[in-house]
VMD Tcl script that builds the backbone (N, CA, C; Angstrom):
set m [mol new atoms 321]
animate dup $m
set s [atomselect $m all]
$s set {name element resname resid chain x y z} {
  {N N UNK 1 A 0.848 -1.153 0.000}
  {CA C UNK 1 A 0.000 0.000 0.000}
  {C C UNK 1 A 0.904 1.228 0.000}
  {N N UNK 2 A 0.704 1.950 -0.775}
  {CA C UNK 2 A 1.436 3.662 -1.124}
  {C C UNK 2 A 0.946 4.677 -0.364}
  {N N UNK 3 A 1.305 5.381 0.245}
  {CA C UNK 3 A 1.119 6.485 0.817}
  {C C UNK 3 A 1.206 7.526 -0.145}
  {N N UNK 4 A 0.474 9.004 0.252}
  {CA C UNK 4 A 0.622 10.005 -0.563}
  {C C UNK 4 A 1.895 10.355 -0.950}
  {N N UNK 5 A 2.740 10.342 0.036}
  {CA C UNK 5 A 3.763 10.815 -0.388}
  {C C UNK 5 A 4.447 9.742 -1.099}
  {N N UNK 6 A 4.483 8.952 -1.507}
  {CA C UNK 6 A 5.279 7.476 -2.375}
  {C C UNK 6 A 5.608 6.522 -1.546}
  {N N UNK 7 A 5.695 6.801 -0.527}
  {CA C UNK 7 A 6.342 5.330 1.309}
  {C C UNK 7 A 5.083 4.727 1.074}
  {N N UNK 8 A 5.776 3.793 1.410}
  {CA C UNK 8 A 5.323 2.854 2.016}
  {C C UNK 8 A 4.371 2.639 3.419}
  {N N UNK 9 A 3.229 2.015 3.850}
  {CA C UNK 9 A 2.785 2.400 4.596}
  {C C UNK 9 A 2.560 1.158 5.994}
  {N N UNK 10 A 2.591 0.867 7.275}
  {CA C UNK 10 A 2.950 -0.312 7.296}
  {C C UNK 10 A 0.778 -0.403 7.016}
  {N N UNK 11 A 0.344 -1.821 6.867}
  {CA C UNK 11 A -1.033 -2.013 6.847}
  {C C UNK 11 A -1.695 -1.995 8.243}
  {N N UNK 12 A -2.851 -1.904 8.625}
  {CA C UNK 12 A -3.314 -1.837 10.198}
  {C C UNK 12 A -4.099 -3.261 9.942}
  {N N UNK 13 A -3.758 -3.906 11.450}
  {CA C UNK 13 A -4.304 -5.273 11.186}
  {C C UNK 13 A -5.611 -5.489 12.600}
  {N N UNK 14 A -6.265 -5.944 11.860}
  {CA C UNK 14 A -7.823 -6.385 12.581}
  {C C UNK 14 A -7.782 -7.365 14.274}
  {N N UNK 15 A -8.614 -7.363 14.209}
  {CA C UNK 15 A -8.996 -8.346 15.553}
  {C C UNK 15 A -8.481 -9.581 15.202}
  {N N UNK 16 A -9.265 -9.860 13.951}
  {CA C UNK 16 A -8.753 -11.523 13.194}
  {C C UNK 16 A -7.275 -11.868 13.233}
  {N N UNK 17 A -6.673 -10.521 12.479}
  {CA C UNK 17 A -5.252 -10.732 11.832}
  {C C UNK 17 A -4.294 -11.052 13.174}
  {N N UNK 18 A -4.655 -9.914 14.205}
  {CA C UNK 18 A -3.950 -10.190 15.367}
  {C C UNK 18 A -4.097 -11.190 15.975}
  {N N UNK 19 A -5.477 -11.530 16.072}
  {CA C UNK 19 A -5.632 -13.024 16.962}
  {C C UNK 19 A -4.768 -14.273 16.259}
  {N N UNK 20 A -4.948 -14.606 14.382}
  {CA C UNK 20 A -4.445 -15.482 14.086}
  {C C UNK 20 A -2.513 -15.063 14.125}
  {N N UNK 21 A -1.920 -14.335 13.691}
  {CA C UNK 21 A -0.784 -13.914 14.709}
  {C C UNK 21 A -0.536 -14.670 15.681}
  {N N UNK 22 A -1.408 -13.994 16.464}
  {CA C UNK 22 A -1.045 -14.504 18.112}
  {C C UNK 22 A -1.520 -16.224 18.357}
  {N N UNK 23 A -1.984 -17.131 17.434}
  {CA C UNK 23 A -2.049 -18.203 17.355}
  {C C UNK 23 A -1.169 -19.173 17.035}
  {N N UNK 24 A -0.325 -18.186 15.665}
  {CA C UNK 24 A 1.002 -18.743 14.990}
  {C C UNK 24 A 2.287 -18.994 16.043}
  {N N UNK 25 A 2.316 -17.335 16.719}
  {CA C UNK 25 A 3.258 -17.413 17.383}
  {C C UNK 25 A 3.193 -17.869 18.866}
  {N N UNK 26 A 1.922 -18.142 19.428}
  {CA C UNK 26 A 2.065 -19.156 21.002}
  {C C UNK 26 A 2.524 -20.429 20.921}
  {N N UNK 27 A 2.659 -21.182 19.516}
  {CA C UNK 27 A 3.267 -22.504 20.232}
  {C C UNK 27 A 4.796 -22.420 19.638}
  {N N UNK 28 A 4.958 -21.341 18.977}
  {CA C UNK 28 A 6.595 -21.166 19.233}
  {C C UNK 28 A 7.409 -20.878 20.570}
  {N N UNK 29 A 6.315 -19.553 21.558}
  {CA C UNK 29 A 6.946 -19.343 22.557}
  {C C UNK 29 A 6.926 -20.567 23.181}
  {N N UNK 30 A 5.899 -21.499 23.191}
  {CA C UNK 30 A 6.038 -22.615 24.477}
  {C C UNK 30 A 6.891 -23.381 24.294}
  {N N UNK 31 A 7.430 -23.694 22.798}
  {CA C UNK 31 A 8.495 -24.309 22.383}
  {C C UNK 31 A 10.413 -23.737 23.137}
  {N N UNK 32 A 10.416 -22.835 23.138}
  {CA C UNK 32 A 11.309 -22.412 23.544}
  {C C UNK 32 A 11.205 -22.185 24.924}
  {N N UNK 33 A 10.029 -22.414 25.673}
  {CA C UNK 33 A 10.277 -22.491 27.036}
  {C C UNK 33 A 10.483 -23.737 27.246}
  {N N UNK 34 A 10.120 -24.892 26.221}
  {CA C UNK 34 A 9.989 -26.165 26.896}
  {C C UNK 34 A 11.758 -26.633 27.146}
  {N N UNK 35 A 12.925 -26.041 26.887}
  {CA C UNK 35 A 14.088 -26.207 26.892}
  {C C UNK 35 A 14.591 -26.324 27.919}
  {N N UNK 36 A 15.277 -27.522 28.357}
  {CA C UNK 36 A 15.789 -28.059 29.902}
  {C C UNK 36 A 16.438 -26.628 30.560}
  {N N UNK 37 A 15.938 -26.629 31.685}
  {CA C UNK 37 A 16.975 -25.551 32.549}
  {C C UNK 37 A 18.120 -25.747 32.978}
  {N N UNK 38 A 19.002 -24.810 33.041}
  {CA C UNK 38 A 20.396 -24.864 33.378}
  {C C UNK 38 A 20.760 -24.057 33.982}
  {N N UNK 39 A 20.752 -23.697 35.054}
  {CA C UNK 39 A 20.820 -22.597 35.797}
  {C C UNK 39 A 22.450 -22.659 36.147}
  {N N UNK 40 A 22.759 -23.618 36.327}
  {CA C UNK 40 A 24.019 -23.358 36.507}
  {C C UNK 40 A 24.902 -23.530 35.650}
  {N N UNK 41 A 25.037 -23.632 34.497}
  {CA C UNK 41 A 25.423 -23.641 33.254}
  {C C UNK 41 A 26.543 -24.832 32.939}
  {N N UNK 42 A 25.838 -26.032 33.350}
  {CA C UNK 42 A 26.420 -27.324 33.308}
  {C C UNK 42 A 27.039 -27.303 31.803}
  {N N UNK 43 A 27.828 -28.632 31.769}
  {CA C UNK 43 A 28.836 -28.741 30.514}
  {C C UNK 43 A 28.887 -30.209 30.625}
  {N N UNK 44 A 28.005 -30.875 29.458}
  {CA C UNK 44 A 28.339 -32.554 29.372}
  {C C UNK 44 A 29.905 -32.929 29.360}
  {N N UNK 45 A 30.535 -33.319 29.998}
  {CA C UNK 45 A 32.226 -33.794 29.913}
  {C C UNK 45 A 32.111 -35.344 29.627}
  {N N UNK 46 A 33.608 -35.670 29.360}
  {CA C UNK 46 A 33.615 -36.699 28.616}
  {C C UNK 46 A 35.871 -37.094 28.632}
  {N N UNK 47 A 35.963 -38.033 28.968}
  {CA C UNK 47 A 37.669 -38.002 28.775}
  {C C UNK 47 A 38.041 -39.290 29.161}
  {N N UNK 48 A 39.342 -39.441 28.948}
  {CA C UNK 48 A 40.172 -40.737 29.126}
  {C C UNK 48 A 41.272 -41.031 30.779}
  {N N UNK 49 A 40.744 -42.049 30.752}
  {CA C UNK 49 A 41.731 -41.893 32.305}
  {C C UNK 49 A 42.670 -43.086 32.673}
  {N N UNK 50 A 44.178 -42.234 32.589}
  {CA C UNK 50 A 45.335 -43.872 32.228}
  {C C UNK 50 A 46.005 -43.396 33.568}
  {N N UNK 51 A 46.514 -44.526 33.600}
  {CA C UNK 51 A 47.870 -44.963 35.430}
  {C C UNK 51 A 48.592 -45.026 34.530}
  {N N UNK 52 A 50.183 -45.041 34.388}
  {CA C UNK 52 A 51.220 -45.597 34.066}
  {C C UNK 52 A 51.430 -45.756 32.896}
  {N N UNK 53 A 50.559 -44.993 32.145}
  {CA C UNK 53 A 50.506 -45.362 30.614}
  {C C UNK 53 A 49.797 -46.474 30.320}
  {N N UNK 54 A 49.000 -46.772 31.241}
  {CA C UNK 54 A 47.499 -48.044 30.940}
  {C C UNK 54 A 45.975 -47.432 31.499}
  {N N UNK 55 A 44.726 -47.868 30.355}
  {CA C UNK 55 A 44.150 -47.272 31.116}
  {C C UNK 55 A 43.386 -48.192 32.419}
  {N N UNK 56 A 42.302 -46.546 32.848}
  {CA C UNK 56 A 42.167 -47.343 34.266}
  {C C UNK 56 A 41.288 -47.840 33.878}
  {N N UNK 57 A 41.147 -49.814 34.238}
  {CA C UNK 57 A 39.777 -50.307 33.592}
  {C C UNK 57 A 38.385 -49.766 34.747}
  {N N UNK 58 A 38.372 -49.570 35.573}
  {CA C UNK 58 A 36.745 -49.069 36.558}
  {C C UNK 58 A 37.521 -48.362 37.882}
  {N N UNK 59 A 36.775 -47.425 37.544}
  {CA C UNK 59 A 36.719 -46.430 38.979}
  {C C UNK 59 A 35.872 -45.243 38.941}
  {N N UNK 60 A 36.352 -44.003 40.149}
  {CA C UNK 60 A 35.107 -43.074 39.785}
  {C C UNK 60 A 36.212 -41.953 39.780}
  {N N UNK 61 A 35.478 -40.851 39.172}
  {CA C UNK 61 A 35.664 -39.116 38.930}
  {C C UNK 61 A 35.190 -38.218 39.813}
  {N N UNK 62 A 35.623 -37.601 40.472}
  {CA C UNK 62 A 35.225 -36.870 41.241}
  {C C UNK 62 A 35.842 -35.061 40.790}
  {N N UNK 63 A 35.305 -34.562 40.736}
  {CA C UNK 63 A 35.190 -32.994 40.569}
  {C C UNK 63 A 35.000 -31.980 41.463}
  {N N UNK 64 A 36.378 -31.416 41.773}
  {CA C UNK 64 A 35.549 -30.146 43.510}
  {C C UNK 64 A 36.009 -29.105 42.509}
  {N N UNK 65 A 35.150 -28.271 42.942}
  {CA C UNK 65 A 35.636 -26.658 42.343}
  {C C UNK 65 A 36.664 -25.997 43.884}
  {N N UNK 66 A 37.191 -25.434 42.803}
  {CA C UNK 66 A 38.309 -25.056 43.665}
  {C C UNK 66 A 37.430 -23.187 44.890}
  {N N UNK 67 A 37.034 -22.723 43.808}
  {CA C UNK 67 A 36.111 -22.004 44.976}
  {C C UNK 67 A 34.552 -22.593 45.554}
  {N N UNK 68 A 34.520 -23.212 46.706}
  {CA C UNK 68 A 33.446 -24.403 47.134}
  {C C UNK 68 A 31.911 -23.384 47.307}
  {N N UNK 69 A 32.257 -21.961 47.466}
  {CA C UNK 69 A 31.428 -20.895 47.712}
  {C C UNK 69 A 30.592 -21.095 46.295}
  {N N UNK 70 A 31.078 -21.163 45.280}
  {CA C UNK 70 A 30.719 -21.086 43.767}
  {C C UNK 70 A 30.546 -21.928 42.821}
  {N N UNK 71 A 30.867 -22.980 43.338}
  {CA C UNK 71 A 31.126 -23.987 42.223}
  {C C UNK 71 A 30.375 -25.130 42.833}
  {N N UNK 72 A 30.229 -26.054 42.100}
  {CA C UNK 72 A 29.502 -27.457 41.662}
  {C C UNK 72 A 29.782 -28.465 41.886}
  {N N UNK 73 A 30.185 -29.845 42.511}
  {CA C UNK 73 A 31.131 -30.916 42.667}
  {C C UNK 73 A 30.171 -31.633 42.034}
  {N N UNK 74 A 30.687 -32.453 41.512}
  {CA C UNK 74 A 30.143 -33.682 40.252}
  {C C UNK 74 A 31.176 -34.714 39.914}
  {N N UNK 75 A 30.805 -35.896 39.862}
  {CA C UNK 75 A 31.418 -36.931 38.856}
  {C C UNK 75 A 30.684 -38.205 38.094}
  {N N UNK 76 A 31.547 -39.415 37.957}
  {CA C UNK 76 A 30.867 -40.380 37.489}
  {C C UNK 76 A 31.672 -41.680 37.524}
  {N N UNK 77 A 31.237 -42.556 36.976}
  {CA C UNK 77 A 32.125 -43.842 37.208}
  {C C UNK 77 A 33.221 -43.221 35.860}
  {N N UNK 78 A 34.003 -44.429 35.985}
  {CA C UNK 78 A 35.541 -44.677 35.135}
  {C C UNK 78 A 35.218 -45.537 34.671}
  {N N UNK 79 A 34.791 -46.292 33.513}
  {CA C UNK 79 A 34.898 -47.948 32.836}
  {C C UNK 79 A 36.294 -47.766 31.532}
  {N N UNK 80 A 36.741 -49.025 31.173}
  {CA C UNK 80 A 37.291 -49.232 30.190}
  {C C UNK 80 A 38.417 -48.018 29.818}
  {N N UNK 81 A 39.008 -47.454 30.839}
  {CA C UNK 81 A 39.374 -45.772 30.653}
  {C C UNK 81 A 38.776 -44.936 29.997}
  {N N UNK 82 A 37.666 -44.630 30.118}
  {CA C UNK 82 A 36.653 -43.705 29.779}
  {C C UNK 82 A 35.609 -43.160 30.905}
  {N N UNK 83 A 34.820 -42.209 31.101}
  {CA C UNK 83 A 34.067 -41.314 31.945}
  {C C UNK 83 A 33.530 -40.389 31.121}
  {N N UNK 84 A 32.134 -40.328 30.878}
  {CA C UNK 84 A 31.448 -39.499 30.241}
  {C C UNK 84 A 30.315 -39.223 31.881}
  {N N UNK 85 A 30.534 -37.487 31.541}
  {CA C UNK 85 A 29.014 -37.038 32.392}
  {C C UNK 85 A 28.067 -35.974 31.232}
  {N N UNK 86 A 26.770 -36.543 31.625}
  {CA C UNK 86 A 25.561 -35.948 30.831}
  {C C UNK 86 A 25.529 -34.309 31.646}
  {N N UNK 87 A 24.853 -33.998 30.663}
  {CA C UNK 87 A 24.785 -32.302 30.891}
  {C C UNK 87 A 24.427 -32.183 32.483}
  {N N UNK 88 A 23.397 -32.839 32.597}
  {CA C UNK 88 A 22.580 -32.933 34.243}
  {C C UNK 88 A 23.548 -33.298 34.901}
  {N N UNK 89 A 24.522 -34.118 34.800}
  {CA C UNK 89 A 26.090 -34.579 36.022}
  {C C UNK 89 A 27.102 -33.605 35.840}
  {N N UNK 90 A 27.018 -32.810 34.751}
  {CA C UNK 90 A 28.022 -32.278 34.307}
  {C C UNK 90 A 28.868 -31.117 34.933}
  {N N UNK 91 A 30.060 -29.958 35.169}
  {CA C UNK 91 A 29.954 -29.127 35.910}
  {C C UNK 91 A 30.477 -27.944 35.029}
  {N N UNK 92 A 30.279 -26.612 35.446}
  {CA C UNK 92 A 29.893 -24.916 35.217}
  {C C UNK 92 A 31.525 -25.038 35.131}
  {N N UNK 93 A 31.695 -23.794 33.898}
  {CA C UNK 93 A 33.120 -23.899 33.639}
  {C C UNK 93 A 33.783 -23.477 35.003}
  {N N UNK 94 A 35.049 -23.601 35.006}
  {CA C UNK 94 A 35.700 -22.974 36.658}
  {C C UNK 94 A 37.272 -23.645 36.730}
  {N N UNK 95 A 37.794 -23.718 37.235}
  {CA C UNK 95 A 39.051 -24.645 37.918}
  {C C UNK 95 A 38.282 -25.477 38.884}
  {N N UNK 96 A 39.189 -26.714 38.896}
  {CA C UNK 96 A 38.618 -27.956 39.809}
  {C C UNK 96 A 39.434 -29.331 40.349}
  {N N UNK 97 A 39.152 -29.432 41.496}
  {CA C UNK 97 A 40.336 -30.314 41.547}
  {C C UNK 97 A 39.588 -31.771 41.188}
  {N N UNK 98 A 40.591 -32.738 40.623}
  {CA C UNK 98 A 40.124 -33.690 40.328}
  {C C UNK 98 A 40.638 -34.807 41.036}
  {N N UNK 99 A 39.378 -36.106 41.759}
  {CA C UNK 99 A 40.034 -37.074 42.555}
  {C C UNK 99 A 39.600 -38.183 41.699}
  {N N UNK 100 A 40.505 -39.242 41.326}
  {CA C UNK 100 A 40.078 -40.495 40.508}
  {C C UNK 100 A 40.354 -41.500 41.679}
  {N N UNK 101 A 39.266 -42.533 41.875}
  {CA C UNK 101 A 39.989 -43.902 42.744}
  {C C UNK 101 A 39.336 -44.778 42.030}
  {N N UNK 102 A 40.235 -45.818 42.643}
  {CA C UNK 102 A 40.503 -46.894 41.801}
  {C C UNK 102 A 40.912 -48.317 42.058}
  {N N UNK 103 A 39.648 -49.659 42.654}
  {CA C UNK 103 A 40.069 -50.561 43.349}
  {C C UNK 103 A 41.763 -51.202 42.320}
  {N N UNK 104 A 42.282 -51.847 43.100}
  {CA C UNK 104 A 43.916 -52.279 42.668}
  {C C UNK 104 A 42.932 -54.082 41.934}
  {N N UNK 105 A 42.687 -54.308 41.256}
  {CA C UNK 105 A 42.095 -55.363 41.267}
  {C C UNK 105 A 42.931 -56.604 40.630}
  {N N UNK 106 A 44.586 -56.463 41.000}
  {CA C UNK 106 A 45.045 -57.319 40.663}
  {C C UNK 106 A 45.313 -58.027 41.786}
  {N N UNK 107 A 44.947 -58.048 42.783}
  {CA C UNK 107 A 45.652 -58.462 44.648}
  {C C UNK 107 A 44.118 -58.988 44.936}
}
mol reanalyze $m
mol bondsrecalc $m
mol representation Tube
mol addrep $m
């Protein structure tokens, strides 16, 4: 639509136009609320864990943040020298000290 002066004009939209609008766009917003919370801004981790230049076949991961005021402690088991934690186990970037144990299961 042209305006007198040659612009462009934006159009004015009805009861209808707005309502169907506002139909299109409510199950987008709920979509984007439906997105897991993270309040603390977890981080799925994932790594390898060797003794001696072998890895460790089972144990666990343990994670302290080095400021305990702020931070998150998390871990998970050790299999096959591997340890993966899911976003939900996971911990908020930071420094951290890390404790691995590990039965001796050759004795």
């Amino acid at each position: 639509m042209l305006s007198r002066s040659g612009s462009r004009s934006c159009p004015r939209l009805g009861l209808h136009d707005a309502c169907f609008l506002l139909t299109l766009l409510t199950p987008a917003v709920a979509l984007l609320g439906c997105s897991e919370d993270n309040p603390l801004g977890r981080r799925a981790l994932h790594g390898v864990v060797s003794y001696q230049g072998q890895p460790v076949d089972y144990g666990a991961i343990q994670f302290m943040p080095d400021d305990l005021q702020h931070g998150v402690s998390s871990g998970g088991m050790i299999e096959d020298g591997k340890y993966q934690l899911k976003l939900s186990q996971g911990r908020p970037a930071g420094s951290y000290q890390v404790m691995i144990s590990s039965p001796d299961r050759g004795k």
